[in-house]
VOMARMI-691965 format. One record per residue: residue number from 1; residue in one letter; x, y, z of N, C-alpha, C in turn. Coordinates in steps of 0.05 Angstrom, whole numbers, plus 5000, padded with zeros to 4 digits. Example, Ala and Ser with C-alpha at 12.3 -4.5 7.8 and 13.67 -1.06 7.14 Angstrom:
// residues 2
1_A_5264_4886_5156_5246_4910_5156_5264_4934_5156
2_S_5257_4955_5142_5273_4979_5143_5258_5001_5157
//
This chain:
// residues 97
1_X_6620_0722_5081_6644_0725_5098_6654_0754_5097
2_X_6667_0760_5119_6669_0793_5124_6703_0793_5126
3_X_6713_0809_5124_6745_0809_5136_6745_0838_5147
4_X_6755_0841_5160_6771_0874_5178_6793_0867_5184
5_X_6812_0892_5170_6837_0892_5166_6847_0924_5181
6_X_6866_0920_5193_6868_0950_5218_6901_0951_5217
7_X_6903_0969_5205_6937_0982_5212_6942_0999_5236
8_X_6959_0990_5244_6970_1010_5270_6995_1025_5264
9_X_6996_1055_5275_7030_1062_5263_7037_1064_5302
10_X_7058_1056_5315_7056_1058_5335_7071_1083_5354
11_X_7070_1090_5370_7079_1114_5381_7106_1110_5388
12_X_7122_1131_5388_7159_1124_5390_7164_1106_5412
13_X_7149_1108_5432_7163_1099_5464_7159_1063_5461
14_X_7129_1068_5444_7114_1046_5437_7138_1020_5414
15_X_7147_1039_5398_7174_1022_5381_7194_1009_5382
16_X_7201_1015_5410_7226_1009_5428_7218_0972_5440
17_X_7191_0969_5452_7190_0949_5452_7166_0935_5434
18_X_7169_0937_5405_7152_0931_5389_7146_0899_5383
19_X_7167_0889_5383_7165_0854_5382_7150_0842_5408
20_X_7159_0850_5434_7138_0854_5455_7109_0856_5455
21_X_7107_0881_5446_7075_0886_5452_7062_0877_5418
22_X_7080_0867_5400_7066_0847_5375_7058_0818_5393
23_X_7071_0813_5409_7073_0786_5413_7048_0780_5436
24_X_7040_0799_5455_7022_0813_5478_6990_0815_5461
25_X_6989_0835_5441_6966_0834_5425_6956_0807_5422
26_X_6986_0797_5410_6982_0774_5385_6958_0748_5407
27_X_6970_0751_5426_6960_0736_5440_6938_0732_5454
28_X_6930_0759_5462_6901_0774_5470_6893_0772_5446
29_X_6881_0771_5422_6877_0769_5399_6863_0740_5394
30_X_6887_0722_5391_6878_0702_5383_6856_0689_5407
31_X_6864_0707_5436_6844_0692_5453_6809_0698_5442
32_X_6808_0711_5437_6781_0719_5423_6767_0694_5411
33_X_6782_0681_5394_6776_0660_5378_6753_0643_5404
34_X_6732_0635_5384_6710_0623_5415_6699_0640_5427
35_X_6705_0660_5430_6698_0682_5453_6672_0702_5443
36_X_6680_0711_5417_6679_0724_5400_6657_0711_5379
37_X_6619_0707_5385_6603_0692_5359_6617_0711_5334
38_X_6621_0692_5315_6623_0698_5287_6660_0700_5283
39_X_6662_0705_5301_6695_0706_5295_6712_0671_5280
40_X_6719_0678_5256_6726_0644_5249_6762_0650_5245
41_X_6773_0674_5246_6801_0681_5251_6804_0693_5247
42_X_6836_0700_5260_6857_0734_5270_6883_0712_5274
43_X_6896_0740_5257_6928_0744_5257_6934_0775_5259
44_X_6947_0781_5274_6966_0800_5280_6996_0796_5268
45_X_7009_0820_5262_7039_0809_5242_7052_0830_5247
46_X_7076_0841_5249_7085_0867_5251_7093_0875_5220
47_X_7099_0888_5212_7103_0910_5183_7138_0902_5187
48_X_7153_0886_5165_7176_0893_5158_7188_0909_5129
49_X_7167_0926_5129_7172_0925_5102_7165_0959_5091
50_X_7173_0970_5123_7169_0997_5124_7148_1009_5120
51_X_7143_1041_5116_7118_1059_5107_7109_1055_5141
52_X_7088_1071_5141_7070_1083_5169_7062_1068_5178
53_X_7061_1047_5180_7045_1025_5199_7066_1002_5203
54_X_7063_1009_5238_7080_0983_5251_7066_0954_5256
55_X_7047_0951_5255_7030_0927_5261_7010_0926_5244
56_X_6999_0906_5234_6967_0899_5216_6955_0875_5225
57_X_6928_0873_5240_6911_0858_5249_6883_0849_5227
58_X_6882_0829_5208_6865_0812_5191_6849_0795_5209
59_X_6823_0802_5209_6802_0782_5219_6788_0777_5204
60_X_6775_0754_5200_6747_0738_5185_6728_0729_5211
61_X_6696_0748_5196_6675_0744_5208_6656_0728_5188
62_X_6642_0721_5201_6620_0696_5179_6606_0721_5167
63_X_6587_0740_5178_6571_0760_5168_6581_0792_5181
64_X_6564_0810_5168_6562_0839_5178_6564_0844_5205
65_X_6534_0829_5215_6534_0827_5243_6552_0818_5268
66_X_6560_0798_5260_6579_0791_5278_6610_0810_5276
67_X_6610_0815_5253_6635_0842_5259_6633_0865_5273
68_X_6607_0867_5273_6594_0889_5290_6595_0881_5322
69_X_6584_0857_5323_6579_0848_5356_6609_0845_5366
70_X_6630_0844_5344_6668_0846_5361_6666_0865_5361
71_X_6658_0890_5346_6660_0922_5351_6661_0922_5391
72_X_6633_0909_5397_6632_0920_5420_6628_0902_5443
73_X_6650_0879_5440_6650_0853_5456_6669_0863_5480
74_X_6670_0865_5495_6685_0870_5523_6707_0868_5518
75_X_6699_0839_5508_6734_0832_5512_6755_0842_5491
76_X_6740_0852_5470_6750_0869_5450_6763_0884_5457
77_X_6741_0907_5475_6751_0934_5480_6764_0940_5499
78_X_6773_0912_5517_6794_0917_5525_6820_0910_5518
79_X_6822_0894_5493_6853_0898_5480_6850_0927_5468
80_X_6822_0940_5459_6840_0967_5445_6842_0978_5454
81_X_6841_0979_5485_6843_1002_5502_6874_1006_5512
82_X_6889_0966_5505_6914_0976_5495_6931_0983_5475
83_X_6914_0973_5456_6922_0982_5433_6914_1020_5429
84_X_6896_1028_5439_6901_1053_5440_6926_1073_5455
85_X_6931_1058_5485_6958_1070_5490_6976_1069_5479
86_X_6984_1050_5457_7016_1046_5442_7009_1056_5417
87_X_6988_1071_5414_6983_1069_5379_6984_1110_5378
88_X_6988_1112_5357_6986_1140_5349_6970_1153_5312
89_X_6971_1119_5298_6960_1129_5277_6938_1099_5268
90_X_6929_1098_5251_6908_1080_5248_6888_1066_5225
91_X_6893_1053_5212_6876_1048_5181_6865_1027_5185
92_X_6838_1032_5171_6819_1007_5169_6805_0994_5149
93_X_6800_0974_5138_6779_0973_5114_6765_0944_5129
94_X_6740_0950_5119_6718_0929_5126_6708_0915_5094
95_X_6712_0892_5089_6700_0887_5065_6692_0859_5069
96_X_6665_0844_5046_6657_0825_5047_6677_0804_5023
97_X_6672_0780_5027_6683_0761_5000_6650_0754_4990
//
C-alpha cells in the first residue's frame, strides 16, 4: 500500500474564498475514486491549525504503479491544473506501509 500526501499553501486572492475552492477540489477529488486503477482513497481537509499550508490532500494507492498511473490520469491533471492556479507553495511525501 502506497499513500501521497500533498500540502498546498494557497495564493492570497486564492484565501479569500478558501472554504470554496476546499469544498470544489474536495469534490473533484473524491470523483477519482473508480476512475483512478489503484486508487482505494482521498481526503482533502483544509489546515486549521496554521503554519504554510492551507490545504492537505492524503491518498492510498494499492502499489507504486498505480500512484504513478494518477501521476498522469487526465482526469488528474485536470484538477491540478486547478490546483495550480490557486496554489503558490507545495509539499509532498510519497511513502509505502
Amino acid at each position: 500500500m502506497v499513500r501521497h500526501f500533498v500540502c498546498w499553501t494557497l495564493k492570497e486572492e486564492a484565501r479569500a474564498n478558501k472554504a470554496a475552492l476546499a469544498a470544489e477540489l474536495r469534490e473533484k477529488f473524491h470523483a477519482l475514486l473508480g476512475v483512478v486503477d489503484g486508487l482505494t482513497a482521498i481526503e482533502l481537509g483544509e489546515n486549521y491549525n496554521g503554519g504554510p499550508y492551507d490545504l492537505a490532500l492524503l491518498c492510498t494507492f494499492t502499489t507504486r504503479e498505480a500512484e504513478q498511473g494518477y501521476q498522469n490520469h487526465p482526469a488528474h491533471l485536470a484538477i491540478k491544473a486547478i490546483v495550480q492556479q490557486n496554489t503558490c507553495g507545495r509539499a509532498s511525501v510519497d511513502y509505502e506501509l
